[in-house]
C-alpha positions in Angstrom: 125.4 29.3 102.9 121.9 31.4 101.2 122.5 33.1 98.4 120.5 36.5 97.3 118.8 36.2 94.2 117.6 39.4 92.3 114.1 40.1 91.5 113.1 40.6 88.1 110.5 43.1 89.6 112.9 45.2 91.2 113.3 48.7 89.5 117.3 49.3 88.5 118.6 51.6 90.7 118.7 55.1 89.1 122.3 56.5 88.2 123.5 58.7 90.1 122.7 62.8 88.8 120.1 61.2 86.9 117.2 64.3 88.1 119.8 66.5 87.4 120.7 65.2 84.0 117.3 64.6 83.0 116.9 68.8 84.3 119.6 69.9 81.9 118.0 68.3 79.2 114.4 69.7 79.6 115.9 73.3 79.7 118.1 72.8 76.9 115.2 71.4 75.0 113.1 74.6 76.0 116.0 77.1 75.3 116.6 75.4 71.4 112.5 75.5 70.6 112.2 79.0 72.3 115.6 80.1 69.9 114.1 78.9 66.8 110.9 80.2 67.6 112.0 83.8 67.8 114.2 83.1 64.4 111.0 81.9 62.6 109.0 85.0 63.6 111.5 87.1 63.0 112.0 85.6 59.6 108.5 84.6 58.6 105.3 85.7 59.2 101.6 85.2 58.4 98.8 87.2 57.4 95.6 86.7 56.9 93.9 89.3 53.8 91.1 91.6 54.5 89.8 93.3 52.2 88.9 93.4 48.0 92.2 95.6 46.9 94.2 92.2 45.4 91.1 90.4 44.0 90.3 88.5 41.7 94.5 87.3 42.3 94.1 86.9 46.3 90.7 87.2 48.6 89.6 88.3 51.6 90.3 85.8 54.2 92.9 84.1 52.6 96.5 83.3 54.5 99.7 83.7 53.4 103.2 83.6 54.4 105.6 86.1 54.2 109.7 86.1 53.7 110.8 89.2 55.9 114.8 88.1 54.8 115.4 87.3 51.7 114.3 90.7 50.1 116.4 93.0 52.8 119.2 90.6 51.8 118.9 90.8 47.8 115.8 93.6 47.0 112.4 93.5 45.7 111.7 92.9 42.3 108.7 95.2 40.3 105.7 93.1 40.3 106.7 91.7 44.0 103.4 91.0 46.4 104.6 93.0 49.3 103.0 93.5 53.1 103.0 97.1 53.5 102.1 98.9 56.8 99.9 101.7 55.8 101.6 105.1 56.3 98.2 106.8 57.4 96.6 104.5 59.4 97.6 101.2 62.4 96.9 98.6 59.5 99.0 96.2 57.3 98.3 96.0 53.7 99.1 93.6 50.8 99.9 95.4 47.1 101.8 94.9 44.4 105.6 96.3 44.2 104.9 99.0 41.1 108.3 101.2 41.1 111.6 101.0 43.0 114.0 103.7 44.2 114.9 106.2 41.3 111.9 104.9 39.3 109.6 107.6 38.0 106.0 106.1 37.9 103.3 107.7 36.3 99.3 107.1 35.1 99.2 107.8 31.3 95.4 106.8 29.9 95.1 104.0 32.2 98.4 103.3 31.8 101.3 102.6 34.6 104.1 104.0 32.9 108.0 103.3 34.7 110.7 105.1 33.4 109.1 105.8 30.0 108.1 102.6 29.7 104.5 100.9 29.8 104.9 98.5 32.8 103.7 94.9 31.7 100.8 93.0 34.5 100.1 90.4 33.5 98.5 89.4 36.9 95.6 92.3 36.0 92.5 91.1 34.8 91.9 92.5 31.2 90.4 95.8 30.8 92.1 97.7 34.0 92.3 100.9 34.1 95.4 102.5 36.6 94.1 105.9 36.8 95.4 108.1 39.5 93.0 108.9 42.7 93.4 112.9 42.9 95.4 115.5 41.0 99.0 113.4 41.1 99.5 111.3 38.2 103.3 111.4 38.4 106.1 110.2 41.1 109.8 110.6 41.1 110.5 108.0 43.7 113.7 109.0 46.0 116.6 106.8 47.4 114.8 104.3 49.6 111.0 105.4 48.0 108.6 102.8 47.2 105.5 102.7 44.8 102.9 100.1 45.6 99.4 99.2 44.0 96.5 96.8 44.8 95.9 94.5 41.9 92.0 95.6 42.4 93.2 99.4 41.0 89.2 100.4 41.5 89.4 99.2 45.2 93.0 100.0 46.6 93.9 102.5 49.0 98.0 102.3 47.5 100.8 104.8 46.9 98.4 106.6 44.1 96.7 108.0 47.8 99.1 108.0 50.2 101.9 108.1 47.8 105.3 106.5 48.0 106.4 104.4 51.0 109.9 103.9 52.6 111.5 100.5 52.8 111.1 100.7 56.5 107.2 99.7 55.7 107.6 97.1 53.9 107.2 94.0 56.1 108.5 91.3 53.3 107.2 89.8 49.7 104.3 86.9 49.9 105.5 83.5 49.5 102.7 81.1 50.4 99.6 81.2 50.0 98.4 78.4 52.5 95.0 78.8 53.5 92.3 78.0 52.3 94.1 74.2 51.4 92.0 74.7 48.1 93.8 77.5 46.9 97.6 76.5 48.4 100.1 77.5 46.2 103.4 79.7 46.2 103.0 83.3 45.1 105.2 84.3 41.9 107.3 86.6 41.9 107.6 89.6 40.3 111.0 88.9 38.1 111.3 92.7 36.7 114.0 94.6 38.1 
């Protein structure tokens, strides 16, 4: 009588469905990353700054990320850093949230001036002036009207141009400012209603 001894060598024989299996879990793998994917852009987004019109606060070339939720949720808040697409040209801008629907905003002797009431920034560098950029120096903002400013008032195409913008442009408030490493850090918040 022989008896058959089993080779340590020999592979285990694979269970049965195993490719199948093994299938199933590659596509539900795919399927989850390509689901939160979609959420995260949908949710976040990043931008990279071009231009002088936030300086000396936030510089050309700089990344940040932006919160596209949370302020569709709960509102903006007056001194917000807001992605803005441009209402006269194919670009995205970053300003500053001046006035909110039913504000009235206007430019008294270098002044911003909100319902009456000298707006407070301390985020300017001293000795800015905010004066208006043609003939308008005065803006009754309407249901879902916007008033936005770059921190650079000398160097900002804002509302004081193109005037008021709809909350359909704004893409979301800053949150992060990531890159470069140097200068990581999260972006305040405004904090006026």
């Amino acid at each position: 009588m022989s008896h058959r001894l089993h080779s340590e060598t020999q592979p285990p024989a694979a269970p049965r469905g195993f490719g199948a299996h093994a299938l199933r879990e590659i596509v539900e793998t795919i399927a989850i990353f390509a689901i939160v994917f979609v959420i995260a852009r949908a949710t976040i987004g990043n931008y990279s700054i071009l231009g002088q019109s936030m300086e000396p606060n936030y510089h050309q070339d700089q990344r940040i990320l932006v919160d596209k939720i949370t302020p569709r949720l709960f509102g903006y808040n007056r001194g917000d850093v807001v992605i803005v697409h441009s209402p006269v040209q194919e670009v995205e801008l970053i300003k500053r949230l001046i006035g909110k629907p039913g504000d009235v905003v206007e430019l008294i002797n270098g002044k911003v001036v909100v319902n009456g009431q000298q707006l407070v920034e301390p985020y300017l560098p001293p000795n800015t002036t905010s004066n208006p950029m043609d003939a308008v120096s005065r803006w009754e903002l309407g249901e879902d009207e916007y008033f936005v400013m770059g921190d650079n008032r000398n160097f900002s195409q804002d509302s004081r141009i193109f005037g008021p913008v709809t909350g359909d442009l704004i893409v979301g408030r800053a949150l992060l400012l990531y890159w470069p490493l140097s200068d990581f850090q999260l972006i305040p918040q405004g904090g006026t209603q």
